[in-house]
N, C-alpha and C positions, 0 to 999 in steps of 0.2 A: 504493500500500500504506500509505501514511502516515497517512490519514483513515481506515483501518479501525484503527488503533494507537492513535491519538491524540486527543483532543478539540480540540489546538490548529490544527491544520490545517484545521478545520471549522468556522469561527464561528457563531452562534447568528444562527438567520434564521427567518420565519417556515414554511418550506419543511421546513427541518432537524428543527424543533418537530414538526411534521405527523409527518414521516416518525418520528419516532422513537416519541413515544406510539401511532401507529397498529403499528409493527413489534409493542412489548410488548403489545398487545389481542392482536394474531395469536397472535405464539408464548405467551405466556401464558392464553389461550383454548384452543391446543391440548394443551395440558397440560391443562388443569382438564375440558375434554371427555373425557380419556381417566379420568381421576377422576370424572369423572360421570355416566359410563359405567359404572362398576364397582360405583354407589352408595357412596364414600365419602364422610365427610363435608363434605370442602373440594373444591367441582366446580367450573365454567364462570368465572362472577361473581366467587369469591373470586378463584381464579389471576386472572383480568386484572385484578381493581384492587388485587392486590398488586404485579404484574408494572407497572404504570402510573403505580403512587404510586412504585416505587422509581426507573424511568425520571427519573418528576417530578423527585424530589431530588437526581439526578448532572445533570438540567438545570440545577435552582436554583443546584444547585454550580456551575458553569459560566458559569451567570450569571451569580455575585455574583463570582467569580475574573474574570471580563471585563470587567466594567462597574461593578463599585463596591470592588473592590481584588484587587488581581489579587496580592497579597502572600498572601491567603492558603491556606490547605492546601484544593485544591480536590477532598477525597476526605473531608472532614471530616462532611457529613451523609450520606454512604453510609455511614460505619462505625457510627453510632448506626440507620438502616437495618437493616441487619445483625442488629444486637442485637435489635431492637423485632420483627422479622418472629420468634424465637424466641419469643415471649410468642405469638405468633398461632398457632406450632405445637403449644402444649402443648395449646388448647385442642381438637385434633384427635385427641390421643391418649388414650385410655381402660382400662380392666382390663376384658376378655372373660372371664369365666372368672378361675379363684382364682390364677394365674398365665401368661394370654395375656394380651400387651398388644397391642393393635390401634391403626393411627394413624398410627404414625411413619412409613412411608412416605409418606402423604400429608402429613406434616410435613413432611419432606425436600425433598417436591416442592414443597409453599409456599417453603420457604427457597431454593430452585434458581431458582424463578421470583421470588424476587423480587433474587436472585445477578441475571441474567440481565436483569430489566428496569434495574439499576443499570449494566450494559456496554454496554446501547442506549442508555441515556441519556448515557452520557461518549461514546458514538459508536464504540465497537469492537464494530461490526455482526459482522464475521466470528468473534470469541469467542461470541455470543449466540444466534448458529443456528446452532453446532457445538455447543452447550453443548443447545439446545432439544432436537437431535436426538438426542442422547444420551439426556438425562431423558426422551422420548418412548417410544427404542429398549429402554431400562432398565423404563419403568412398562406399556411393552406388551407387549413380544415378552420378556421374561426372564421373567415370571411361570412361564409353558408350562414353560420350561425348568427352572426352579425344581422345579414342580411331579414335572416326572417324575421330576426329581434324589432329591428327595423320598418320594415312592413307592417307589422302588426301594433305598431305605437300609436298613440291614440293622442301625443301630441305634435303636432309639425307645425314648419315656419313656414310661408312662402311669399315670395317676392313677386308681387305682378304687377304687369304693365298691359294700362286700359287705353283705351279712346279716346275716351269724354267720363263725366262724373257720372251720369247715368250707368254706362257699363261699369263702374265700380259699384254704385247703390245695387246695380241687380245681381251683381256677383256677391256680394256682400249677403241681398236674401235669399239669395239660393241658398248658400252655403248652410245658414240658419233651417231651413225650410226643411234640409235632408235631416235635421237631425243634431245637427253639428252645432257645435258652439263657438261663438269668434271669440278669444279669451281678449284678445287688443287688435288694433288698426291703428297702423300710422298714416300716413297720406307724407310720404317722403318729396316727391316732388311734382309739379305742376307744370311742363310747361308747354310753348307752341314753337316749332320747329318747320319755317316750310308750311305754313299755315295748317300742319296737323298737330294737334292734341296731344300730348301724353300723360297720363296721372299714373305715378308710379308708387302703391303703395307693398308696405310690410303688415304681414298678416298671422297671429300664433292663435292656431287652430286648434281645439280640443274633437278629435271625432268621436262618433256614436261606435258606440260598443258594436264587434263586430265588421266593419267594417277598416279595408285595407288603406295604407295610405297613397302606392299605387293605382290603387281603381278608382279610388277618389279622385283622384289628381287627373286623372283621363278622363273623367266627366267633366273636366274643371275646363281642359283642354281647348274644348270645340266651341265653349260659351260665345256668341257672340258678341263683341265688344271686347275682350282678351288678345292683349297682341304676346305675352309673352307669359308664362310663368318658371319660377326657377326655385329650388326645393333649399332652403339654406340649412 
């Protein structure tokens, strides 16, 4: 159990090098396949030579604590690691939409794999495929869950954009009409563009039991007077 804790039980051999850069290819491969899978924008390639350069540098660490002074803090280029893999996540994250941000999971999951190839590399193998299976089990099988979770919520926000005030007043009694309750309305903005109209309000919907907030949202869809609606 010692060698799975520890980097000192384990000395740096050509064997150990193999085995450890090839472990972070693996599970940081399977990570970036399930992101490459989904079409985000950090897949295959990115996870393993995150996951392999962070490996590298709890090597170097290791190294230079073995063989050219063993005085010092042998965790000292993991934690700059750490930091530098956050500069790699922002560039994954983006604005969808006037308030979706899309990204950050695939951010998370750069920062986890490159967590994860820094553990293979000090040599606490057993932390590093309990940790891969996890981010796997999280980036594949929880989505689903999420998802129905989701659906089936009885509270949503939505952003829409009307015509004129009237297509807001009648969207507004519809919504009541089915069942539903408008917990608040904002009326965010007003204006004319090109001599057409737009009143663009915020809306936190409480629905009727039972009902989805998909199928909802598709009735909401076709109302006339609706130029736009968007799920926040």
């Amino acid at each position: 159990m010692g060698n799975l804790l520890s980097f000192v039980d384990e000395p740096l051999s050509i064997g150990v090098v193999v085995i450890r850069i090839a472990l972070a290819v693996v599970l940081g491969g399977l990570i970036g396949l399930e992101r490459g899978v989904r079409s985000h924008p950090a897949g295959f390639r990115t996870h393993i030579l995150v996951c392999v350069g962070a490996c590298l540098a709890m090597l170097t660490n290791q190294f230079v604590y073995e063989g050219v002074a063993s005085g010092v803090d042998p965790t000292r280029i993991g934690a700059q690691v750490i930091s530098g893999i956050g500069f790699l996540g922002v560039g994954t994250i983006f604005m969808a939409g006037r308030n979706t941000v899309k990204g950050l999971t695939t951010a998370a999951g750069l920062w986890a794999s490159g967590a994860i190839g820094l553990a293979i590399g000090i040599g606490f193998y057993i932390g590093a495929v309990v940790a891969a299976v996890i981010v796997l089990v999280v980036l594949g099988v929880f989505p689903a869950f999420e998802n129905s979770v989701y659906r089936t919520a009885r509270g949503i926000r939505l952003h829409v954009e009307f015509d004129s005030i009237e297509s807001e007043k009648a969207f507004s009694s519809h919504v009541e009409k089915e069942g539903n309750i408008v917990k608040s309305k904002n009326v965010v903005t007003i204006s004319n563009v090109a001599g057409e109209k737009c009143i663009t309000s915020l809306y936190t919907i409480r629905l009727k039991r039972g009902i989805e907030s998909d199928d909802f949202i598709e009735t909401l869809v076709d109302m006339e007077g609706v130029r736009e609606i968007e799920v926040q």
